[in-house]
One Martini backbone bead per residue (centre of mass of N, CA, C, O) as a GRO file, in nm:
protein
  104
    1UNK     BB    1   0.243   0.337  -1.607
    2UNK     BB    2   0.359   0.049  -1.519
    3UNK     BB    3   0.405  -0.264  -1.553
    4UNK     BB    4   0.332  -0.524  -1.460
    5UNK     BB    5   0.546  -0.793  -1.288
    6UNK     BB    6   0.307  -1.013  -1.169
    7UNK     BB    7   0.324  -1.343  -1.188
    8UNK     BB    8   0.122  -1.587  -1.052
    9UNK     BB    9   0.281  -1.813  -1.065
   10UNK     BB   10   0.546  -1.718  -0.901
   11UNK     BB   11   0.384  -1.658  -0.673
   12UNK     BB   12   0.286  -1.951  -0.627
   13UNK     BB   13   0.597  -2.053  -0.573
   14UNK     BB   14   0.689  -1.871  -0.336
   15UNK     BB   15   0.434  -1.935  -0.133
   16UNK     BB   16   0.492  -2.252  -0.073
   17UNK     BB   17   0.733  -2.156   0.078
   18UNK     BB   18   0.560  -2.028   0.316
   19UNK     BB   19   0.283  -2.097   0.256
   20UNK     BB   20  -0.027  -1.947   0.197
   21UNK     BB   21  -0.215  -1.758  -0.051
   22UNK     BB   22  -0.360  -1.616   0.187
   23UNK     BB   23  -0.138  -1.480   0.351
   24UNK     BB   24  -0.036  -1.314   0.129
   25UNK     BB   25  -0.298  -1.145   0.084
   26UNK     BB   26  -0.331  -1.032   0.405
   27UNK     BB   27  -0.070  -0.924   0.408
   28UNK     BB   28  -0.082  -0.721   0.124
   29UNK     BB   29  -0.328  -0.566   0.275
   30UNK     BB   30  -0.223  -0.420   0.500
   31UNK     BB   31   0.034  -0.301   0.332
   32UNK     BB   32  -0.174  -0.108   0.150
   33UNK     BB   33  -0.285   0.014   0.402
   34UNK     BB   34  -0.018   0.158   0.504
   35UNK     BB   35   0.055   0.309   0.229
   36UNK     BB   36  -0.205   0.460   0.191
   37UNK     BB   37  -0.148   0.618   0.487
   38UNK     BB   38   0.085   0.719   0.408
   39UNK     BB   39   0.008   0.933   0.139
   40UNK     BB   40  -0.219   1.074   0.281
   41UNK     BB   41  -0.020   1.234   0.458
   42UNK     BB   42   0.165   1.368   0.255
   43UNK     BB   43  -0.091   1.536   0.173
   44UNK     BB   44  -0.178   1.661   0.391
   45UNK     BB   45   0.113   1.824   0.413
   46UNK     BB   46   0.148   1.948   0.152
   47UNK     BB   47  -0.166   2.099   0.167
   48UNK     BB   48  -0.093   2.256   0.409
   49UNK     BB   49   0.112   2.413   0.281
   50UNK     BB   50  -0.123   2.579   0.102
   51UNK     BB   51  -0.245   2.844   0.023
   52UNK     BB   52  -0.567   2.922   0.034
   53UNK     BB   53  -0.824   3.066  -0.136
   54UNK     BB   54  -1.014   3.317  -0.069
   55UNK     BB   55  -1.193   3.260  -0.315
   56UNK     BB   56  -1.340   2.979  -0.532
   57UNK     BB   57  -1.441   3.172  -0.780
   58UNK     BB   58  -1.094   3.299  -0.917
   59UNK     BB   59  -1.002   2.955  -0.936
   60UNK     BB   60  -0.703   2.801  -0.989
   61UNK     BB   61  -0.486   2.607  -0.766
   62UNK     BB   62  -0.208   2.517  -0.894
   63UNK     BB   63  -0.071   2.391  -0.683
   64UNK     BB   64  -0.253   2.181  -0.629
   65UNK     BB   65  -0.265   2.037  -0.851
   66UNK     BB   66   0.043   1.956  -0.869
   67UNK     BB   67   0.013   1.760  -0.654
   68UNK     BB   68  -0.181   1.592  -0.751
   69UNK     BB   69  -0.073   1.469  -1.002
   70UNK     BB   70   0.173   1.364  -0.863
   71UNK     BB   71  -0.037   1.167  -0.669
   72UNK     BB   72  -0.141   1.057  -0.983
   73UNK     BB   73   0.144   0.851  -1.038
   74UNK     BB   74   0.115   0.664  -0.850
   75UNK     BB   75   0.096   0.395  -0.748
   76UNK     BB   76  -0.059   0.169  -0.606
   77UNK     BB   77  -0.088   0.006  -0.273
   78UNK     BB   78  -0.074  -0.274  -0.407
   79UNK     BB   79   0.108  -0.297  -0.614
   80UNK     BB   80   0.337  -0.223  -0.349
   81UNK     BB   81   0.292  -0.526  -0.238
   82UNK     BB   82   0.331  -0.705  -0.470
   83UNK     BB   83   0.633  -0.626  -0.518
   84UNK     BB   84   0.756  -0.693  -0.246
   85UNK     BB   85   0.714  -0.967  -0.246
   86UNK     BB   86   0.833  -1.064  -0.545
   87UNK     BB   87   1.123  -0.909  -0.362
   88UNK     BB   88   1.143  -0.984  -0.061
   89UNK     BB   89   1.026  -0.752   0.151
   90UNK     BB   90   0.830  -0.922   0.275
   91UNK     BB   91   0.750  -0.959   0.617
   92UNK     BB   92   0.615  -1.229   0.810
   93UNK     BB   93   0.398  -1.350   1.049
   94UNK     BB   94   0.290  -1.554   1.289
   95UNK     BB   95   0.107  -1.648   1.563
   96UNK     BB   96   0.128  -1.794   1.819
   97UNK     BB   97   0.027  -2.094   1.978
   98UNK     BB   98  -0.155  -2.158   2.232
   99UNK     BB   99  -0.114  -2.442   2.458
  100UNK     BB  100  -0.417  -2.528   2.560
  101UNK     BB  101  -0.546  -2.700   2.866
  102UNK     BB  102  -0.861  -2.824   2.940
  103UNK     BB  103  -0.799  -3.075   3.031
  104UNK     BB  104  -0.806  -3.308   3.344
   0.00000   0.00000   0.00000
């Protein structure tokens, strides 16, 4: 696994220029969520692909395995969040708000 390379201080310096580090927490959350789901379906596809053997007595399923490990290379989909903040690559806004005047 590579080593993170998110230092907390450049972080904490680039976000007071975006807003506040809660917004790019919750950024960050999203996106994590986001790469999580691209992953998980990814898998759901490759191991579609794989005939299932069919009495589970008989053996290891090497492909399945095979694939397995492959994306158990993966960085976490945190850290792929946090990479891309910091090479400025995730872009957010906040939603404007609308200005209600309810008093008459």
């Amino acid at each position: 696994m590579s080593k993170y390379v998110v230092n907390p201080v450049e972080v904490r310096m680039q976000e007071s220029e975006k807003g506040t580090v809660y917004q790019s927490i919750v950024a960050m959350g999203f996106r994590a969520r986001q790469i999580n789901d691209d992953i998980k379906s990814e898998l759901s596809q490759r191991l579609a692909d794989i005939t299932p053997m069919s009495d589970e007595n008989e053996g290891i399923n090497f492909d399945q395995m095979a694939v397995s490990r492959e994306f158990d290379k993966i960085p976490k989909p945190t850290f792929l969040a946090m990479q891309e903040i910091k090479e400025n690559k995730l872009k957010w806004s906040l939603p404007q708000e609308e200005n209600n005047d309810y008093s008459q």
